[in-house]
N, CA and C atoms as a LAMMPS dump frame, in Angstrom:
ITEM: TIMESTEP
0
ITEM: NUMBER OF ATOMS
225
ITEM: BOX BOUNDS ff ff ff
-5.0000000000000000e+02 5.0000000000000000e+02
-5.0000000000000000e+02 5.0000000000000000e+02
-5.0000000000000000e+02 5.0000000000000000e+02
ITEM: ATOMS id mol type element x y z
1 1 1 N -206.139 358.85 -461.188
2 1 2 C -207.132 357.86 -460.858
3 1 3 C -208.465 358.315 -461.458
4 2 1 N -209.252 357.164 -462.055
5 2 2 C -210.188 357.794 -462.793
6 2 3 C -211.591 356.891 -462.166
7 3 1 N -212.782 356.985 -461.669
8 3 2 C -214.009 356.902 -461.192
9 3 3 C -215.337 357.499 -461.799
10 4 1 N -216.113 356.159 -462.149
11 4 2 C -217.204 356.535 -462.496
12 4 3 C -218 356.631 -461.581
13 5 1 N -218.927 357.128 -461.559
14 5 2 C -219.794 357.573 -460.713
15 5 3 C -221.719 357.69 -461.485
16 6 1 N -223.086 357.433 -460.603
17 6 2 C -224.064 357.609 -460.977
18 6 3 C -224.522 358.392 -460.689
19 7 1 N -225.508 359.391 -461.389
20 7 2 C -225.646 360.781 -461.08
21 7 3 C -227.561 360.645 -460.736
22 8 1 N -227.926 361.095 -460.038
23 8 2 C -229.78 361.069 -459.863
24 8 3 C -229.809 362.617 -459.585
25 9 1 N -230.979 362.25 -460.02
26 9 2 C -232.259 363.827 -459.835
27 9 3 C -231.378 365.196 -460.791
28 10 1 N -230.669 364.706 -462.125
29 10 2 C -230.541 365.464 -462.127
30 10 3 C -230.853 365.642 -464.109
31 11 1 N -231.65 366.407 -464.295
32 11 2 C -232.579 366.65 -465.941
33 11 3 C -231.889 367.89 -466.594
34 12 1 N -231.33 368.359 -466.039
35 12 2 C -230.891 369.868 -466.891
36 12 3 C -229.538 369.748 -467.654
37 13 1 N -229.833 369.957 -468.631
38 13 2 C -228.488 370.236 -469.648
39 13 3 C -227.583 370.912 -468.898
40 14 1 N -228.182 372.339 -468.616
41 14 2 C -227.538 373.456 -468.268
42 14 3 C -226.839 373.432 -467.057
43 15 1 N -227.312 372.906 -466.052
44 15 2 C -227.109 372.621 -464.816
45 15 3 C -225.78 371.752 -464.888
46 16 1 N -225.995 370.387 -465.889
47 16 2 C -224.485 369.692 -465.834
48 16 3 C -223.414 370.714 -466.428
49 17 1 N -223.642 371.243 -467.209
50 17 2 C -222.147 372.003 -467.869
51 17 3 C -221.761 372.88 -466.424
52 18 1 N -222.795 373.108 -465.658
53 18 2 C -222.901 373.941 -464.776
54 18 3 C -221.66 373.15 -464.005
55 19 1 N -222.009 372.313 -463.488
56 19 2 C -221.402 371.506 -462.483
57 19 3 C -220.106 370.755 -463.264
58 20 1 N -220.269 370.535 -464.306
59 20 2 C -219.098 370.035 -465.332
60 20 3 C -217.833 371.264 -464.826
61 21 1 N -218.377 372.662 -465.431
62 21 2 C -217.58 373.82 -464.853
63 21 3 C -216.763 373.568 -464.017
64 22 1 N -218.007 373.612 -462.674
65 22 2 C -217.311 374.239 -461.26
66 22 3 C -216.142 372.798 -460.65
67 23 1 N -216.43 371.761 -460.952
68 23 2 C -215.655 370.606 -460.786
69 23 3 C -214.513 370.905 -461.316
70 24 1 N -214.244 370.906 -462.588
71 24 2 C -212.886 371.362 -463.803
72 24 3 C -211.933 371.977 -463.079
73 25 1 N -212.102 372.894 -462.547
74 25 2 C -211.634 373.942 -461.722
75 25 3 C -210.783 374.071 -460.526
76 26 1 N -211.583 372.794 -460.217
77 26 2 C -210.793 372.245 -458.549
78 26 3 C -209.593 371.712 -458.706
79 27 1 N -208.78 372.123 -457.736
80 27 2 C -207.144 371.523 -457.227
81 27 3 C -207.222 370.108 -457.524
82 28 1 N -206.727 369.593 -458.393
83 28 2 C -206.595 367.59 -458.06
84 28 3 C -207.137 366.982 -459.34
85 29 1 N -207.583 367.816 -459.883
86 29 2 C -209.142 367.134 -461.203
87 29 3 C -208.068 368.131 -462.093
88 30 1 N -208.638 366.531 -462.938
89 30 2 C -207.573 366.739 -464.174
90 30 3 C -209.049 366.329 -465.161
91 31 1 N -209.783 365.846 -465.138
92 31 2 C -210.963 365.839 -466.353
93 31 3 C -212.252 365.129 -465.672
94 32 1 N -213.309 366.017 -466.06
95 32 2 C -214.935 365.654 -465.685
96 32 3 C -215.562 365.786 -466.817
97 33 1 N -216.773 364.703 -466.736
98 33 2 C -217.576 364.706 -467.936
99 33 3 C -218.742 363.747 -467.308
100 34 1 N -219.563 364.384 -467.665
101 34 2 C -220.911 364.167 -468.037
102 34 3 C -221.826 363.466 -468.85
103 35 1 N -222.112 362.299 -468.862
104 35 2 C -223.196 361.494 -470.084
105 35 3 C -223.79 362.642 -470.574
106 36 1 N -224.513 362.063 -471.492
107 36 2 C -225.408 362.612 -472.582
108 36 3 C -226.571 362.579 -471.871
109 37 1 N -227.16 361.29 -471.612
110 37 2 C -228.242 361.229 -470.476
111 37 3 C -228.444 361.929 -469.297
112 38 1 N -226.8 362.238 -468.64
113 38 2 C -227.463 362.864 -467.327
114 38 3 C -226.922 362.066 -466.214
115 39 1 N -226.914 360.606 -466.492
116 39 2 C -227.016 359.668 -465.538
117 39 3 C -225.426 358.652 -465.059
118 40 1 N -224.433 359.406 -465.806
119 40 2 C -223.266 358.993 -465.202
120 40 3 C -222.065 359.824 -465.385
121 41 1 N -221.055 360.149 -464.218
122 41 2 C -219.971 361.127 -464.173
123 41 3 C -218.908 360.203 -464.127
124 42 1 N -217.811 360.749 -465.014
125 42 2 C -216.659 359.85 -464.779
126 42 3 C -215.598 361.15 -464.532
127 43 1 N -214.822 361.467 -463.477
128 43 2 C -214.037 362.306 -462.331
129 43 3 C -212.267 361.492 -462.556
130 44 1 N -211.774 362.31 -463.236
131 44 2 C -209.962 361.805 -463.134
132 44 3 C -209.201 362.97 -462.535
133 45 1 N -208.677 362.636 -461.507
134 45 2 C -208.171 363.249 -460.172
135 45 3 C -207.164 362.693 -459.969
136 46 1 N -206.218 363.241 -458.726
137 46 2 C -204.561 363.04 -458.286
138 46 3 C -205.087 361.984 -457.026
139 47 1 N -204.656 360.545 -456.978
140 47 2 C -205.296 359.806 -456.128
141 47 3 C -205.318 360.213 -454.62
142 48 1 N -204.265 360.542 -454.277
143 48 2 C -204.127 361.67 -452.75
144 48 3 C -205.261 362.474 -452.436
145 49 1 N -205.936 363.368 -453.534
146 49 2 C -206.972 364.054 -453.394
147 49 3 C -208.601 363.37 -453.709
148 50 1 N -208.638 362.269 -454.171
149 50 2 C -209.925 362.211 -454.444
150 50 3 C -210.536 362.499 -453.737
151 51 1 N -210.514 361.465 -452.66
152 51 2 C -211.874 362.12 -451.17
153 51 3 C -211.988 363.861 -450.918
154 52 1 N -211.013 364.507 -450.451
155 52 2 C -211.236 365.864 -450.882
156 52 3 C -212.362 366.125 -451.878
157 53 1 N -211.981 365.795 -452.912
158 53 2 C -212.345 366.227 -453.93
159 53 3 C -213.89 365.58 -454.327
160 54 1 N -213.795 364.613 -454.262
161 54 2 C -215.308 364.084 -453.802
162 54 3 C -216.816 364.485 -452.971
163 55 1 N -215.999 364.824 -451.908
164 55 2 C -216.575 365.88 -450.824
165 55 3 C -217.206 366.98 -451.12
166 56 1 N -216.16 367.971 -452.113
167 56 2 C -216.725 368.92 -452.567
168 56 3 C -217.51 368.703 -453.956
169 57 1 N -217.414 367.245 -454.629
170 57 2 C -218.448 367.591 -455.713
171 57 3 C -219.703 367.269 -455.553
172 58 1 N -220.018 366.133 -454.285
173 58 2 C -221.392 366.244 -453.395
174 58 3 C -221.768 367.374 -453.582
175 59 1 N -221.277 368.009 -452.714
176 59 2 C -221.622 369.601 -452.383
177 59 3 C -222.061 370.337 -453.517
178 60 1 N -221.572 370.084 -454.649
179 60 2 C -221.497 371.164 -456.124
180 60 3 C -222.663 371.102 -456.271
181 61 1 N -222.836 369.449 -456.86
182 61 2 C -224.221 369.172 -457.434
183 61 3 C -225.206 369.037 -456.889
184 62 1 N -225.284 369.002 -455.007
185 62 2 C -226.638 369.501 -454.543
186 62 3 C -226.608 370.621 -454.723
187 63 1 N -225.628 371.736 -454.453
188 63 2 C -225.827 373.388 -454.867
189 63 3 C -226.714 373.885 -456.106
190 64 1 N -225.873 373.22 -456.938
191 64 2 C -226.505 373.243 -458.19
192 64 3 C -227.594 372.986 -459.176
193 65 1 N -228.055 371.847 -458.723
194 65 2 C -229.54 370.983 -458.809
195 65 3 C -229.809 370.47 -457.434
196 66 1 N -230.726 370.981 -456.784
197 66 2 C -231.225 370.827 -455.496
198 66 3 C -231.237 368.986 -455.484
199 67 1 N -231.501 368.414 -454.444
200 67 2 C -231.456 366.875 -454.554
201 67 3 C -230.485 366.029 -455.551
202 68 1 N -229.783 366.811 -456.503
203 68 2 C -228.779 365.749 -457.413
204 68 3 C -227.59 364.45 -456.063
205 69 1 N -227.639 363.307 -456.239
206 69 2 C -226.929 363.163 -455.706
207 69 3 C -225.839 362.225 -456.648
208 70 1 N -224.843 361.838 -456.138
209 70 2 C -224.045 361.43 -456.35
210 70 3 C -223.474 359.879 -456.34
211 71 1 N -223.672 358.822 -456.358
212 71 2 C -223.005 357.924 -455.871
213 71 3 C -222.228 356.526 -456.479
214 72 1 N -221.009 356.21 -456.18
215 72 2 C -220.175 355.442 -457.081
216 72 3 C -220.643 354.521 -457.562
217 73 1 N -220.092 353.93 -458.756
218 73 2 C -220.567 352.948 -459.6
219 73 3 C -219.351 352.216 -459.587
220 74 1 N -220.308 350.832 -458.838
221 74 2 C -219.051 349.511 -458.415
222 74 3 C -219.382 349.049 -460.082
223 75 1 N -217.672 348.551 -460.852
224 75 2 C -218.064 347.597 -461.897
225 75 3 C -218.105 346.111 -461.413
């Protein structure tokens, strides 16, 4: 299952590969990526796990860039 998502407060190159990383990594996620801009994540995951997995990428990207938040993009 694949979900785009809008990304705020968040300006750092470094910081997304950052969070690009630590996402990759997780049980369920099969591919994350990052705009060029900054301003949209698209997350392909095992549909059983998304929410899990969701949960914890809240978590990443406030860790990571203080205030980044997260939130889905209805088409």
């Amino acid at each position: 299952m694949s979900r785009r998502y809008h990304v705020y407060s968040l300006s750092d190159p470094s910081k997304a590969q950052r969070i690009v990383g630590e996402i990759g990594k997780m049980d369920g996620v099969k591919k994350v990526d990052i705009s060029e801009d900054l301003r949209e994540m698209d997350i392909d995951a095992d549909s059983a796990e998304f929410s899990a997995v969701m949960d914890r990428v809240v978590n990443i990207c406030n860790k990571v860039s203080y205030g980044c938040e997260v939130k889905y993009k209805f088409s």
